[in-house]
Structures are given as C-alpha cells and as structure tokens.
N, C-alpha and C positions, 0 to 999 in steps of 0.2 A: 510573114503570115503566121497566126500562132496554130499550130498543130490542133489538132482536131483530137478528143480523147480517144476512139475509134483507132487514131493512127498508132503504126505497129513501129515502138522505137528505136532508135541504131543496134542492131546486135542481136536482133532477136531472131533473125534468121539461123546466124551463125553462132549463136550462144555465147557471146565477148563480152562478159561482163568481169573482167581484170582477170580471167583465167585463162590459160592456154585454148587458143580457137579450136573451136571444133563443131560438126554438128550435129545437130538435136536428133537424132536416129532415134535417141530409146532415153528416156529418164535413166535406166540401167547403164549403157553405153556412156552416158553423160557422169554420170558417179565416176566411174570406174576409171575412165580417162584423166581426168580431173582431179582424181588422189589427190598425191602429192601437195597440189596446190591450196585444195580443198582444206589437208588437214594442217597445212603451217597458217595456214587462215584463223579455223579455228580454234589453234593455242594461243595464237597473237590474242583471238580474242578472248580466252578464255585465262590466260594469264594477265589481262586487263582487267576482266570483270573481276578475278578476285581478288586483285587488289582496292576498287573500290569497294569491292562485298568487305575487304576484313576493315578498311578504314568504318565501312557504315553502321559494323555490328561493334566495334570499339564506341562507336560517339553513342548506337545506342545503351550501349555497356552502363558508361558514365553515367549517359543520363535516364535511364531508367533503373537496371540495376542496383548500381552501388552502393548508393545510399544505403538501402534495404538490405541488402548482405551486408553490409560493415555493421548494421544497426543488431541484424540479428547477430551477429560474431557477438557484439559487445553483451548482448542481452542473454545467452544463452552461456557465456562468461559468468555471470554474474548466477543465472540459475543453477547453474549447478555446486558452484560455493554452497547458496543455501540450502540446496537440498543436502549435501554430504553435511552441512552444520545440522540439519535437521535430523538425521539420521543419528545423530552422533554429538552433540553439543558439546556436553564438559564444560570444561571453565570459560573456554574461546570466546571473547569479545568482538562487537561489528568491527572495530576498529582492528581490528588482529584478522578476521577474515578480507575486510577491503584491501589491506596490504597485501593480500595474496591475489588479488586479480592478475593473472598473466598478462607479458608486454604486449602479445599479440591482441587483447580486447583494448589496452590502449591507445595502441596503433589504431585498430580498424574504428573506434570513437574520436581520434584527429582525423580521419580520413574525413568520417563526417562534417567535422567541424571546418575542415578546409573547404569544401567542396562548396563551388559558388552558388550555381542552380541546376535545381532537377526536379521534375515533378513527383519527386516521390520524399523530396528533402524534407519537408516539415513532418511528413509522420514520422519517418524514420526516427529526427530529430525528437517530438514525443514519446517515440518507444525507447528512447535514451535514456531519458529522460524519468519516466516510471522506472526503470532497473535501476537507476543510480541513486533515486530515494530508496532501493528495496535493500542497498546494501550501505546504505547513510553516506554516501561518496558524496559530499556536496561539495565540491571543486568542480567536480564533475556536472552537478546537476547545476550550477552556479553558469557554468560556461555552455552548458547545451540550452539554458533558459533564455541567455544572451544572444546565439546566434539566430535562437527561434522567432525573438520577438523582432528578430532583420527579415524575417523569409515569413513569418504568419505571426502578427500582435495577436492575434484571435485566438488563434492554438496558444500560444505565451500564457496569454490569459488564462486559458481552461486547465494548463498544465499548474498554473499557478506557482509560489513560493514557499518557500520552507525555509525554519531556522530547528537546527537540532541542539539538542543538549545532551546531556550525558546517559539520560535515563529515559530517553524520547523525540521523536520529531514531530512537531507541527505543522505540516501542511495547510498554508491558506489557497482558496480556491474561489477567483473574485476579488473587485477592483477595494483590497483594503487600506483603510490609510496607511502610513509610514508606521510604523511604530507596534502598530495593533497583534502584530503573530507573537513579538517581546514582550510586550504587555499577560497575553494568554500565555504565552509559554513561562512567563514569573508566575503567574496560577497556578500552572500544573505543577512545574517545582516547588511551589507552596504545599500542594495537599499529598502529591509522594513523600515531601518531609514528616508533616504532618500523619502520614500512615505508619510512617516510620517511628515518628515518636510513640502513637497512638498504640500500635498493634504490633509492629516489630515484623510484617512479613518480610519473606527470605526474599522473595519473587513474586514478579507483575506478569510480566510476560509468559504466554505459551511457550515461548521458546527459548531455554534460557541463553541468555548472551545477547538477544535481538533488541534491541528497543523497542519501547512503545511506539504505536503511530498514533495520529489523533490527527483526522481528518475535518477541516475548519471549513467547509463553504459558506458561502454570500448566497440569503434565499430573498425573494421578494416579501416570503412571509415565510415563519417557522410552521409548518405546518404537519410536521414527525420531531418527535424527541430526540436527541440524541440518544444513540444505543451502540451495543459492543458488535462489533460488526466478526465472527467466528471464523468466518469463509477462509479469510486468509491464511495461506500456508504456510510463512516462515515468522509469522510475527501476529501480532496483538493489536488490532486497530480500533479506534470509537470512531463512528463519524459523526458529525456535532455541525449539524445547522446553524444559523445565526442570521440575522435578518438587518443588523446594525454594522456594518462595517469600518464605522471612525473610532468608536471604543466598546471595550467588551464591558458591560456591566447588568446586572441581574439583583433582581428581578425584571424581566422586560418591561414595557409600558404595556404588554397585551396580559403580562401574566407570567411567564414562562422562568421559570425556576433554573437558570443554564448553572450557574455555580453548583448547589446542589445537583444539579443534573450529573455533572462532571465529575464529582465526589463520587455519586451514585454507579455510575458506568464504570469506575476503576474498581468498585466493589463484584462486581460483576469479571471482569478480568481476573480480581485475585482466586474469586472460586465459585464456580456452580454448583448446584446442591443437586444428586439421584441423578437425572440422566435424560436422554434427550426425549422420551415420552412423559417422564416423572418429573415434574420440577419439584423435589422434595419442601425446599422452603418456602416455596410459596409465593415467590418474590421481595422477600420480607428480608433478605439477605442484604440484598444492595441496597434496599432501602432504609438500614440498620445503620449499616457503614456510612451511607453519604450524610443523614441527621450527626451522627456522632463527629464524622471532621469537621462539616460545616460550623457545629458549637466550638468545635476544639480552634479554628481558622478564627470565627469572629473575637474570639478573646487576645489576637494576635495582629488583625486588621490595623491599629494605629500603627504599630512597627513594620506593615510590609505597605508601601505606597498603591502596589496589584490588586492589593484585597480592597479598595476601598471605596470602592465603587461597587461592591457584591453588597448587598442585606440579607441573604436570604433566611439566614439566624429569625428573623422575627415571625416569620411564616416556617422554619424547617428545623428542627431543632433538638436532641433526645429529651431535654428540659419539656417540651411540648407533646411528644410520643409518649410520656409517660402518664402524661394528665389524659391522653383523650378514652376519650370510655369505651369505644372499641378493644381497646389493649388492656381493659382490666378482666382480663381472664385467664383460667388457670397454662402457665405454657404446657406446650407440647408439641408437635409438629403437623394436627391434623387440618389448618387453614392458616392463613394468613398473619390472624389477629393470636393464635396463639406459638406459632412461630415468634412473633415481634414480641413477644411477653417471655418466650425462652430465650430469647438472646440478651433481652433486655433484663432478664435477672440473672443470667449469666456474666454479663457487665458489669453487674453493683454488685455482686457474690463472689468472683474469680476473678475476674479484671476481662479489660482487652486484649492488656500484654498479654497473659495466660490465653487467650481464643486466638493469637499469632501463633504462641508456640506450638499448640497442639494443630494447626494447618501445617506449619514447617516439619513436626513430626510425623504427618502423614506423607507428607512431598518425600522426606527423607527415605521412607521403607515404603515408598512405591504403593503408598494405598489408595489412592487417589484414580478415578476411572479417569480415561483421555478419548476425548471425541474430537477431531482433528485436532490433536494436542492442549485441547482446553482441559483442566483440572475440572473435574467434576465430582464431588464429595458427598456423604452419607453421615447422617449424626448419628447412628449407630459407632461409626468408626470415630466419628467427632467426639463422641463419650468418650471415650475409652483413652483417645490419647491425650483428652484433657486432665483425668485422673492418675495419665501415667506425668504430665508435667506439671501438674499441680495436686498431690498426692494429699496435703495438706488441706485440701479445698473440696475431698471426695464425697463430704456431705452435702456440702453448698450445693457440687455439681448431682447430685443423688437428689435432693427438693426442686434442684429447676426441670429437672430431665422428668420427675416421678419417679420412686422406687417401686 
C-alpha cells in the first residue's frame, strides 16, 4: 500500500537519518550530540563540491575567459611598443619595432590560435587581428584571418585583407577580387615615387618609422570622398571608399576622380597649412599636389601596366589649373583661388624640388606646429625657408609671395 504524504517516515521519531540515534528533545540537543558526525559529513561534502566547483570554473575559464585575456596580452603587447616609438621615434623602423614584441605576446596569440571553440573566440580573434596591422605583423595578421574565417566567414570579411609594402599597407575591406589590393597597392608605389621624384619630401607619415595605412572599403555606392583620416595615434591613414571591387580604375562611371583623389590625400598627410581653426591654405594645398602627380603619372602610364586604367590627366591636371579663370589672380594666401596662383607660380619660378626642400627644412628645426603629430605649417615660415634653400630664387619667391 503506498504511504499516504501525511504519513511520518522511518526515523522521524528517533532522528536516524545515518547519524548516531538520538532524540529530537531540542534542535540545540540534536546539534550538539551529532558533532562529530555532523561535521566529517560536511567536509566529505564540501571537499566534493570543490572539487567540482574548481573543475567547473577551469571549463568556464577556457571557455569564456581566455580567449579575451590572451587577446588583450597580445594587444596591449603591441600598444605599448607604439606608444614608447611615438614618444620617441628616431630612426626605428616598423619592421625593427615588430621584432621586438616579447615571447610572452606570442605565446598568449598561439593560445588563441590553438583554442578550438569559445564564445568569445571570434572577437578576440579580431582584436588580434587590428593590433597586428598596427604593427605591420602580417604573419600574424595572415594566420589570425585564417583561423577566423574557420570560427566567423562574416567577422573574416569585415576584418578584411591587407598586402604591405615598404612604405605602406593597404587594407581591403569587402569581397574584392584576387588581385585588386596588388593592383592599388602598384598605384600607391607609383605616386610615392612619383612625390619623390617630383618634390623630394623626407616624410609621409606622422610618425616617422610607421607606415602609411590606406584604408580600401567595398561601398554599395561612393557616397564620401576619400579623406586623410588624423584620429589615429601611431600612423597616417586615408580611408578611400570604392564601389567597384574587380578593378580599381578612375574616373568612375558616376564621376568620381579616385586616382586624383589618392594623389590628393597624400598631399594632405605631407603637410597641413595654420591650424586646426585656420586652415591657412585654403584647401588649395592638396589640391596643388594631387593635379601636379597626376600630370607627372600620366606621362609614365604606358610603362606602368597600374596606371592604365586611371585618365584622370584629362579632367585633373596643372596644365588645366592654369588655364581656368578662377586662378588668374594675383597670389597670396587670402582664399582659395589665390592660394592656387601662389603655389602655382611658386612652381614655374622655384620649382617643386625647391617647395620639398623648404618643408624638410622646416621638419628639420622643428618649425612645423603638431596636432596629434600631424605637421601643420605657416607660409610665413614657408617663406623664409624657401629663400634660405633656394637663395638664388629670393626674387622669384619675393613677386609670388608680394614684397
């Protein structure tokens, strides 16, 4: 017959429930007798439960932790190289700082790379992955892109690909064809030569030793220009839209000037003019430089296979800046149009070369303002050291400037 819930179970008289008999007189009375028993009871069980407790806070360890502490070892690895390079540069190379990442951020970035699964794996994995372009480790970024695209294609994607070169990395960002970040990246080594020929600057970058970045997304449409992006703390980046991702070629079919463009923005990295309420030049700066490589490129397009798919020579040109009737006015630095008229007979009077040297001679004796380490320059100061390296030229520069 099965027991009725009412009914009172074996033991309950006598309090037998695997402890020495006794009876229930007093809850107090019941302790107290019962020690002993009581308390090798509860180490059996409390020496049980922590060993479950330490096995269940190790599994959550692996799999929540981990990742995210190894990810930040490697990332905070990596930040403080470039902050002590930023503080301090000199001659130091990225490639001279990455060899100095300690074993232990290697270690704690195979940890990740081993670790099978964990819900916190894929970002970790992208926060890897951002540090390891900040310091051009691309072995690194190479093998955290592979594991990612095993644990999140999606995140893979967003994180995108990069090929570096000496003087730069390209970041594509979006499903581009084979070939296409090679392709842009023989452009950009096209028009840094090209600057080089042209103008002779010393330096691109904010920060010397760092590489360029140049940030390439895939957009459904260009709907911002590409522009020099300043934010960034240890380096120089453009970020640079694009709406085509089988080949890079410009003028677009909407319009869009991206070669020029490209030109334009690296003018903007070599030097800003007055300061971040004054933009002394008037914008007329970068749009100086990017007509004058683009003429100087198209005269070079049959010998580079990159360039030849760019025209923008027929709409962008100094040959063209010179004829339009906006720019035929006296220079000076008071708008736009007579900015472009000082530089521009600055150029046919002194040269380019000469308008390198007098920026490197400013770099050199620290005359150059710095707003989060961007060079920001004054044509007062731009006078002066123009006549001190081109001494021969101090009349030229005395009619373009006005005496």
């Amino acid at each position: 017959m099965t027991r009725g819930w009412r009914e009172k179970p074996p033991g309950f008289e006598t309090g037998n429930y695997g402890f020495p008999k006794v009876r229930l007189r007093s809850i107090r009375g019941a302790f107290a007798m019962n020690a002993p028993a009581m308390n090798r009871l509860v180490r059996r069980l409390w020496r049980r439960m922590g060993i479950h407790l330490a096995a269940l806070l190790a599994v959550v360890h692996c799999a929540w932790g981990a990742p995210t502490q190894d990810a930040n070892a490697y990332v905070e690895s990596i930040a403080r190289i470039n902050t002590a390079h930023l503080r301090q540069p000199g001659k130091t190379t990225e490639a001279q700082l990455g060899a100095a990442l300690p074993i232990s951020a290697k270690t704690a970035l195979k940890r990740v790379l081993d670790m099978k699964a964990a819900p916190d794996l894929a970002a970790a994995l992208v926060k890897c992955g951002e540090a390891a372009l900040d310091l051009d480790l691309m072995q690194d970024f190479a093998a955290i892109r592979t594991k990612l695209a095993t644990v999140s294609p999606a995140d893979a994607t967003r994180l995108g690909n990069a090929v570096s070169r000496p003087r730069f990395i390209v970041r594509g960002i979006g499903e581009f064809k084979e070939g296409y970040l090679d392709q842009f990246s023989d452009v950009t080594d096209a028009i840094l030569a090209a600057y080089d020929e042209v103008f002779g600057f010393a330096e691109f970058s904010k920060v010397p030793g760092k590489k360029l970045r140049i940030r390439v997304h895939l957009e459904p449409a260009i709907t911002k220009p590409p522009h020099f992006a300043p934010q960034f703390p240890w380096h120089s980046e453009i970020d640079f839209p694009v709406a085509d991702g089988q080949q890079f070629t410009s003028p677009t079919p909407q319009g869009h000037f991206l070669f020029y463009g490209l030109c334009h923005e690296l003018g903007h990295v070599i030097a800003m003019w007055g300061d971040l309420k004054t933009m002394e030049d008037h914008h007329a700066w970068a749009h100086y430089t990017g007509v004058v490589i683009v003429e100087h490129l198209a005269k070079a397009a049959q010998d580079k296979p990159a360039l030849q798919t760019l025209r923008d020579t027929r709409w962008r040109s100094l040959t063209l800046e010179r004829a339009i009737p906006a720019n035929q006015v006296p220079p000076g630095v008071k708008d736009t149009a007579s900015v472009m008229a000082l530089l521009i007979s600055l150029h046919d009077s002194v040269g380019p070369k000469a308008m390198g040297m007098a920026l490197n001679r400013l770099d050199e004796q620290n005359k150059e303002r710095r707003v989060n380490q961007v060079r920001y320059y004054g044509f007062a100061d731009f006078r002066k050291a123009l006549e001190t390296v081109a001494p021969d030229k101090r009349e030229a520069i005395a009619n373009a400037f006005g005496k």
